[in-house]
C-alpha positions in Angstrom: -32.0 36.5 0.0 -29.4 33.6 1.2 -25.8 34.1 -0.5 -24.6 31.7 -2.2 -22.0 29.2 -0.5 -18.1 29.4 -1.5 -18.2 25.7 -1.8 -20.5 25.5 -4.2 -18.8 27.9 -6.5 -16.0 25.5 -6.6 -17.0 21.9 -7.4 -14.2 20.3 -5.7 -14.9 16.8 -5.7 -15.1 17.3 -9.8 -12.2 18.9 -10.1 -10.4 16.3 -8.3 -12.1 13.4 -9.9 -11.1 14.8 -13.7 -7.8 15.7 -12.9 -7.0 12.0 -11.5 -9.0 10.6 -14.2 -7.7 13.0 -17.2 -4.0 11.7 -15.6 -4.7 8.6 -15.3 -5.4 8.4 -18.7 -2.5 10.6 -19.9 -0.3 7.9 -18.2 -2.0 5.0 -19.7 -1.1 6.8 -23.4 2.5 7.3 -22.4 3.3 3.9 -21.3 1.2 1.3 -23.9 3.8 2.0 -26.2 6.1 0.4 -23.8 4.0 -2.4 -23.1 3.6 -0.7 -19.5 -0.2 1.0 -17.6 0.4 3.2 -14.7 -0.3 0.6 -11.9 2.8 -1.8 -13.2 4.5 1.4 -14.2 3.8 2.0 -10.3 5.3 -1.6 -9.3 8.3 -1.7 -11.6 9.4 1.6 -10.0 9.1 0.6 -6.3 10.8 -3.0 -7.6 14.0 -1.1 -9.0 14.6 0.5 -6.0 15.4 -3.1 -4.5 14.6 -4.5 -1.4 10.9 -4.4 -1.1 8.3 -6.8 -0.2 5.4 -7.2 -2.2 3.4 -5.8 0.3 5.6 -3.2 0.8 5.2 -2.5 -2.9 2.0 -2.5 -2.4 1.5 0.2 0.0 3.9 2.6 -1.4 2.1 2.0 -4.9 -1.5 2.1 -3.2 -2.3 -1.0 -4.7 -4.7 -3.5 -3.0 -2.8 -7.1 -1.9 -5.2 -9.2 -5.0 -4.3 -6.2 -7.5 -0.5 -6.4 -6.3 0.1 -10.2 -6.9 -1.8 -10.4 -10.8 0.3 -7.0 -11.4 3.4 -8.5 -10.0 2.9 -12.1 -11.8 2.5 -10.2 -15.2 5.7 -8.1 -14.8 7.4 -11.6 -13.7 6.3 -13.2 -16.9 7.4 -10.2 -19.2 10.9 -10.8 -17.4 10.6 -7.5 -15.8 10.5 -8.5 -12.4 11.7 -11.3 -10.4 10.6 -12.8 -6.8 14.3 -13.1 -4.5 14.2 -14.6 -0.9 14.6 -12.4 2.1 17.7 -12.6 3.4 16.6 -12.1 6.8 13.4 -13.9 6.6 13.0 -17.0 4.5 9.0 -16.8 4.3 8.9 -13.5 2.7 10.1 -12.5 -1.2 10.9 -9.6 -2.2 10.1 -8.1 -5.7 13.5 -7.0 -7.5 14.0 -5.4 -11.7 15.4 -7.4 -13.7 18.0 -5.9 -15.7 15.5 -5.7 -18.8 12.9 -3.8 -15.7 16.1 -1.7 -15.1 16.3 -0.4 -19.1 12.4 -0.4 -19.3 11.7 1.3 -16.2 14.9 4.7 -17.3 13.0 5.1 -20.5 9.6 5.0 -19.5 10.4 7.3 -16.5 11.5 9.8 -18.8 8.5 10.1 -21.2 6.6 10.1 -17.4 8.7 12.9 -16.2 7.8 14.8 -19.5 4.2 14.1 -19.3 4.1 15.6 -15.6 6.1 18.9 -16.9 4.0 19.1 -20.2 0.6 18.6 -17.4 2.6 21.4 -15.0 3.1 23.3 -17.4 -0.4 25.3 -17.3 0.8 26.2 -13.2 3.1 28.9 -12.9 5.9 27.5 -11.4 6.2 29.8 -8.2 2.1 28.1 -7.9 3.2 24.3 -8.3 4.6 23.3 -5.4 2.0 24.9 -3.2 -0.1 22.7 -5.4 1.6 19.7 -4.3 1.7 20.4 -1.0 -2.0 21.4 -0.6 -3.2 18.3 -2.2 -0.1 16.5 0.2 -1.9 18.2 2.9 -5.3 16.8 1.8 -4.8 12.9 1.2 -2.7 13.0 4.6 -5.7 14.4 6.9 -8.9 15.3 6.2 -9.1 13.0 2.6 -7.6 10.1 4.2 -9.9 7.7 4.7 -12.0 6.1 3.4 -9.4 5.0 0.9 -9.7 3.0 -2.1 -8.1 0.5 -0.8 -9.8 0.0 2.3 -13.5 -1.4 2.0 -15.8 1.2 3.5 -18.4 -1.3 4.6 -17.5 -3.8 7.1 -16.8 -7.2 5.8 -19.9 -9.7 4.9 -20.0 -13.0 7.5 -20.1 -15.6 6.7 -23.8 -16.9 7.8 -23.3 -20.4 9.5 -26.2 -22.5 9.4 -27.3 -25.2 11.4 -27.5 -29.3 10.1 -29.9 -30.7 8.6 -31.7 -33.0 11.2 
């Protein structure tokens, strides 16, 4: 009689998927009322730090480049956000807070902070940041690629055809 597997006792990739997705959600719910979702929650954050690129933005935020500019164009008609010029480089903008992203961005951070302490709350604290750091430890080795921002397949060509004769 074969023993059953450890791995299969614990359904990892389920567990993974529903917390992301049950948090995803949770975030969703705490920032409509601001007029906010996570990913421009994500944005407006990395913007009031100053002195980002969007691309920059981008990465920190693990947004792809198409997602980043719609996101970034949406914040920058709400007045949230505003594209400055580099100073050093002329080509490049970098995404800044308005003043108005400034206000939005302390209030909404603390109903986020409270939703992560009220989701905590269920780990003992002397178990959370072990937490953190095993899933750290996770996404920065052996769950770090493929990402979801990376396309797993290689990119379609093109197919050049030959003129009509």
């Amino acid at each position: 009689m074969a023993t059953a597997s450890p791995h299969l006792e614990l359904d990892l990739l389920f567990l993974l998927n529903q917390a992301s997705y049950a948090l995803a959600a949770a975030m969703n719910e705490t920032l409509s009322p601001h007029g906010l979702n996570t990913r421009e929650w994500c944005v407006l954050t990395k913007a009031g730090e100053g002195g980002h690129t969007q691309r920059e933005i981008a990465d920190f935020a693990a947004i792809d480049k198409t997602t980043m500019v719609t996101t970034v164009d949406a914040l920058e008609a709400a007045g949230l956000v505003v594209r400055q010029p580099s100073p050093t480089d002329r080509r490049v903008k970098l995404v800044e807070a308005t003043a108005a992203g400034r206000r939005l961005l302390s209030r909404t951070t603390s109903a986020v902070d409270a939703l992560i302490a009220d989701v905590l709350s269920d780990v003992p604290a002397t178990e959370r940041r072990a937490l953190v750091k095993g899933l750290q430890r996770l996404v920065d080795g052996p769950l770090a690629w493929p990402s979801h921002l990376e396309a797993t397949a290689p990119p379609r060509r093109r197919t050049v055809r030959s003129p009509a004769r």
